[in-house]
DONU-359038 format. One record per residue: x, y, z of N, C-alpha, C in turn; residue in one letter. Coordinates in steps of 0.05 Angstrom, whole numbers, always signed. Each point is the difference from the previous one (the first is absolute). Layout:
! DONU-359038
R     n_u     n_v     n_w    ca_u    ca_v    ca_w     c_u     c_v     c_w  r
R       X       Y       Z       X       Y       Z       X       Y       Z  A
...
END
This chain:
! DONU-359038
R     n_u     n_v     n_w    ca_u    ca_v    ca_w     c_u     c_v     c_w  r
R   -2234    +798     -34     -22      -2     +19      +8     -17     +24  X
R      -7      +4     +27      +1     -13     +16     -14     -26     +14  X
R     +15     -16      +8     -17     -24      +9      -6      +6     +31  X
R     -29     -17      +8      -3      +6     +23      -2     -15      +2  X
R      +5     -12     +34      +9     -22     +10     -30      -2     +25  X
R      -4     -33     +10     -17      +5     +15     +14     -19     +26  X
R      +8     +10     +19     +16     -12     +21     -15      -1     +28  X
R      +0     -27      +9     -11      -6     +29     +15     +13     +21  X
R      -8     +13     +28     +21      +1     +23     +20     -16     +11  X
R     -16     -27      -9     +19     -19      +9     +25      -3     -21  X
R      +4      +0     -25     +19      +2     -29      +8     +20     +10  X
R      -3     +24     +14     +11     +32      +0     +18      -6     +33  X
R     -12     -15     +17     +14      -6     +18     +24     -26      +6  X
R      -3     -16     -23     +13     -14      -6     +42      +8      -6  X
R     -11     +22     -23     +18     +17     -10     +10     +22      +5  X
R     -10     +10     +24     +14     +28      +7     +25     -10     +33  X
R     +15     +14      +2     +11      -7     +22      -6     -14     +27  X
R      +8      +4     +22      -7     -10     +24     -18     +23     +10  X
R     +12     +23      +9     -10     +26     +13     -21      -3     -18  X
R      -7      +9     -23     -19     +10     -11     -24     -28      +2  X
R      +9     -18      -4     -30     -27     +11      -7      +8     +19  X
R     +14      +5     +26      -9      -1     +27     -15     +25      -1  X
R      -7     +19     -18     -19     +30      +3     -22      +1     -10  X
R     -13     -33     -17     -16     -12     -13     -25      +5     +22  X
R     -24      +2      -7     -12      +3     +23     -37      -6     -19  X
R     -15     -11     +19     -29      -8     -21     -26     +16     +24  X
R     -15     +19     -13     -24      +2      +7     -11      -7      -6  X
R     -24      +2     +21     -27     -20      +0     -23     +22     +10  X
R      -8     +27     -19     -15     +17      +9     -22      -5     -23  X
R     -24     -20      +3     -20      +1      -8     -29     +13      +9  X
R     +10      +7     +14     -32      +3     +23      -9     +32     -10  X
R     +24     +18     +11     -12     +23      -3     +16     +20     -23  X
R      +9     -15     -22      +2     +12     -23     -11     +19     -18  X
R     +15      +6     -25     +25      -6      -9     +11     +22     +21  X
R     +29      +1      +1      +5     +16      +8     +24     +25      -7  X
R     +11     +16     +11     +14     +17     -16     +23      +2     +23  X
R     +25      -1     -13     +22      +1     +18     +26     +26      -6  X
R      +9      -1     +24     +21     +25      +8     +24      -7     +13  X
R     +24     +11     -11     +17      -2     +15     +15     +24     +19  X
R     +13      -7     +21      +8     +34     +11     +21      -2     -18  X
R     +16     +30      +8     +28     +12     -16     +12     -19      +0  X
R      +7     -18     +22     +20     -13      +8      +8     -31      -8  X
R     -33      -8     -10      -1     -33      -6      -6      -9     +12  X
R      +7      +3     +25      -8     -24     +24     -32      -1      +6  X
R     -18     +14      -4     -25      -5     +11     -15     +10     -26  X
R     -20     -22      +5     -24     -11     -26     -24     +15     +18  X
R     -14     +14     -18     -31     +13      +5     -21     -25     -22  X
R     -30     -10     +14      -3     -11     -19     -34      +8     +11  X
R     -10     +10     -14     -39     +21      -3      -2     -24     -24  X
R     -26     -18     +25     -21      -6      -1     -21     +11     -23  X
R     -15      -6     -26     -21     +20      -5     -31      -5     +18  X
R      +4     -23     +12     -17      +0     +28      +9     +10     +20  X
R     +23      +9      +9      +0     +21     +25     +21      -7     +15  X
R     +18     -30      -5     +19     -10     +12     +31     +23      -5  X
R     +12     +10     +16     +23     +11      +2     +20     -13     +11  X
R     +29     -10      -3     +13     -15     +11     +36     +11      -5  X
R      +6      -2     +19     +24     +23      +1     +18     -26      +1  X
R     +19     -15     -18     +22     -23      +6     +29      +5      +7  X
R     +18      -4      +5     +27      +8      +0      +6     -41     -20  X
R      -7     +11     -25     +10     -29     -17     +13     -14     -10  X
R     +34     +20     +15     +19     -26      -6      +4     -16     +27  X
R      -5      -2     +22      +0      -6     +21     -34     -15     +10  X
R     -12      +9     -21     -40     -14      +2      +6      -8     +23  X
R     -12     +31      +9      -8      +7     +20     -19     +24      -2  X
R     -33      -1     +17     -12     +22      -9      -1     +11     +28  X
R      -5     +27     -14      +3     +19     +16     -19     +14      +5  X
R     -24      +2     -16     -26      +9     +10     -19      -7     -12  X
R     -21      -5     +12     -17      -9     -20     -38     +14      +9  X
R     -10      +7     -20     -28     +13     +13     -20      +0     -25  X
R     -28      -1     +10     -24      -5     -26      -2     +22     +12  X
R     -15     +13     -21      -8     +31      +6     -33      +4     -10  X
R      -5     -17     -10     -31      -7      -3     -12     +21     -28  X
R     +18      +1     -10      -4     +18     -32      +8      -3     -15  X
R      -8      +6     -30     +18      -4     -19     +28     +10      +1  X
R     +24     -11      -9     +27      +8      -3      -1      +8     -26  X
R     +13     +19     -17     +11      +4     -25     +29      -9      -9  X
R     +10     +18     +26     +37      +7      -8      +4      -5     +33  X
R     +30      +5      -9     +15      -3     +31     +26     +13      -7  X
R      +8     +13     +18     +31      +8      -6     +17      +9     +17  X
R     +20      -7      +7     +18     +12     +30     +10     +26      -5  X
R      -1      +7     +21      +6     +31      +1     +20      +2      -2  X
R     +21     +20     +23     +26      +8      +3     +17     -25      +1  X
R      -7     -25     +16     +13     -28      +9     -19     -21      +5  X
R      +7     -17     +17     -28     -18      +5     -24      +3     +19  X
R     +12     +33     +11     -22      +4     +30     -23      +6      -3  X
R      -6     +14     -31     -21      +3      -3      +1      -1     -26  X
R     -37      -5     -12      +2      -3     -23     -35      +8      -4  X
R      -1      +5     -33     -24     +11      -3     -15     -23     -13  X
R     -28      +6      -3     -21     -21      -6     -16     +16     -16  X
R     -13     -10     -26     -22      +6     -11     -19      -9      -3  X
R     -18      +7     +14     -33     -21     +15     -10     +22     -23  X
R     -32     -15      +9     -19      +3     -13      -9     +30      -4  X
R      -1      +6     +22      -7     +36      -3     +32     +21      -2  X
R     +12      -4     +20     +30     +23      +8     +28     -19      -5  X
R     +21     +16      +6     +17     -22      +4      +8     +11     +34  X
R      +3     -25      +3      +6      -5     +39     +35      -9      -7  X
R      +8     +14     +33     +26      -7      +2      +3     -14     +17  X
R     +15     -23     +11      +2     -20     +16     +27      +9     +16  X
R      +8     -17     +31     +27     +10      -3     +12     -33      +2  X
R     +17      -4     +16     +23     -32      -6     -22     -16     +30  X
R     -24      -1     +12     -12      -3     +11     -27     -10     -14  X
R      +3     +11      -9     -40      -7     -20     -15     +27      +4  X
R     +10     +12     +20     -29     +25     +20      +7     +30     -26  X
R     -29      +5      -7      -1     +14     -20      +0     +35     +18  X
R     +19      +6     -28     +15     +25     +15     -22     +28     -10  X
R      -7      -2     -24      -8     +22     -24     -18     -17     -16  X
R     -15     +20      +1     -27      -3     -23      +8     +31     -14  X
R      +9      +1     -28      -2     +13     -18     -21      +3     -24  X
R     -20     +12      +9     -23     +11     -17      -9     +12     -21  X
R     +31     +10      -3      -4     +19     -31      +7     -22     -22  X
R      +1     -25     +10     +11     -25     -17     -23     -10      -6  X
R     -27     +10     -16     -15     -22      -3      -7     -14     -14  X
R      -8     -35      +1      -2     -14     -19     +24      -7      -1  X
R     +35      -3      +4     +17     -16     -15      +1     -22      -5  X
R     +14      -7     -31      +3     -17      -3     +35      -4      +3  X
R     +12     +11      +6     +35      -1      -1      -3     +26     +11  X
R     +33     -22     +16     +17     +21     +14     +29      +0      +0  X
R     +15     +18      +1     +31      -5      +4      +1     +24     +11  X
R     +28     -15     +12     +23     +32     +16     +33      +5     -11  X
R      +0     +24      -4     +27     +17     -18     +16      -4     +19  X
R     +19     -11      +8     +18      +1     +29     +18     +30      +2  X
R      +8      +9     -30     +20     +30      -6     -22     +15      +8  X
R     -22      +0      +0     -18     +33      +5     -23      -7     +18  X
R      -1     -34     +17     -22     +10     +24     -29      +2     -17  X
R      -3      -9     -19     -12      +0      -3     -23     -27      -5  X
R     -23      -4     +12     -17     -18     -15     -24     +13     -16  X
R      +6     -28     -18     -24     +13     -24     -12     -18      -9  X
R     -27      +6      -1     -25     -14     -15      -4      +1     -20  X
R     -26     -20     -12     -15      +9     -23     -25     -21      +6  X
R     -16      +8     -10     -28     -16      +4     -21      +6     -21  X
R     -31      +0      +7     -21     -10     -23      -4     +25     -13  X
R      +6     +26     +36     -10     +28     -19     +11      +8     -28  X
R     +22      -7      -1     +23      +7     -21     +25     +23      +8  X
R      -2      -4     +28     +27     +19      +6     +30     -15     +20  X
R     +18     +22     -14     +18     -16     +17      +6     +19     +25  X
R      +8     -14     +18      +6     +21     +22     +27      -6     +22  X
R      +8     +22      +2     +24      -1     +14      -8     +13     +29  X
R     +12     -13     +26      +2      +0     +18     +29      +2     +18  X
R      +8     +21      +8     +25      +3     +16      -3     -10     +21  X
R     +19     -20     +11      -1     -22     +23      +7     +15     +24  X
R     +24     +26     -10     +11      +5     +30     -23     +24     +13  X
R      -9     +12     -23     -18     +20     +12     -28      -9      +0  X
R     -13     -22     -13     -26      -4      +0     -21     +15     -16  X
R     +13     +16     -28     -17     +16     -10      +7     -12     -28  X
R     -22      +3      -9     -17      +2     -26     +21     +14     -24  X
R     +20      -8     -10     +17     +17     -11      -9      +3     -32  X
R      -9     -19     -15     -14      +7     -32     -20     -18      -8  X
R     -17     +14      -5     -27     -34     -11      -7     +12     -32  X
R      +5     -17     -15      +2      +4     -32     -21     -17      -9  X
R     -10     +10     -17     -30      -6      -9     +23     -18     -25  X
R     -16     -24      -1     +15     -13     -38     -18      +3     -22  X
R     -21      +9     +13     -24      -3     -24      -3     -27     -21  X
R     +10     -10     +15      -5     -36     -25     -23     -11     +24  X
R     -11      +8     +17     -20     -21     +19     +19     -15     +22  X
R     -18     -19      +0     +13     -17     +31     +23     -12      -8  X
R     +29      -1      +8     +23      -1      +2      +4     -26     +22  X
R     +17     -13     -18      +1     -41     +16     +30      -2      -2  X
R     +18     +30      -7     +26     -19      -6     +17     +26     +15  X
R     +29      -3     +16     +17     +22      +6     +30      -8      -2  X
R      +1     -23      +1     +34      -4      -5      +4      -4     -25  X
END
């Protein structure tokens, strides 16, 4: 059986190299929590949805942010698209797409209710699931509606 260990940042920063202390980094997001975070393909930039409405785009090994916007709705999910220019949101009714600016690009409607979102980077695709109980796929380059699958278990809270 395994032992589990319970280790401070500071014990964990103590003991890891030089490079790796200096990438140590502490949030302080109480206000408009909890929240749900994303990374792009690449690593370099942090997505972090507010479930009060806060969206905040970081580039976090360099903390430095790079966008930041309340959108005045519930958040669910969040997830970057193709890279960091744009990325999708799962509010309270649709999921909205943002681009590397804050200024919302798409309101997708056939998304309603999500609670989660992600994007397939091999097939362009984003896909939902939410309270109805379906999941649904969305082609990025063409903008159409490519399969919405009933699960028949009810409202659906989980996709990765």
């Amino acid at each position: 059986m395994e032992k589990t260990q319970r280790l401070s940042q500071a014990v964990i920063a103590a003991n890891v190299d030089i490079q790796s202390s200096k990438k140590i980094f502490d949030l302080k997001l109480d206000t408009f929590g909890p929240y749900h975070v994303s990374y792009s393909r690449n690593g370099r930039f942090m997505l972090l949805g507010g479930a009060k409405g806060h969206l905040a785009v970081t580039e976090w090994a360099k903390n430095k942010l790079a966008t930041e916007i309340h959108v005045r709705e519930t958040v669910k999910d969040a997830t970057f698209l193709h890279n960091e220019d744009m990325w999708a949101v799962a509010q309270k009714k649709y999921v909205y797409i943002y681009d590397s600016s804050g200024i919302e690009l798409h309101v997708l409607k056939n998304h309603i209710e999500p609670s989660r979102v992600d994007f397939l980077p091999y097939h362009y695709l984003l896909t939902s699931v939410g309270r109805a109980g379906y999941l649904k796929y969305q082609d990025t380059s063409t903008g159409q509606l490519v399969a919405e699958c009933r699960t028949r278990l009810g409202a659906c809270d989980v996709l990765r």
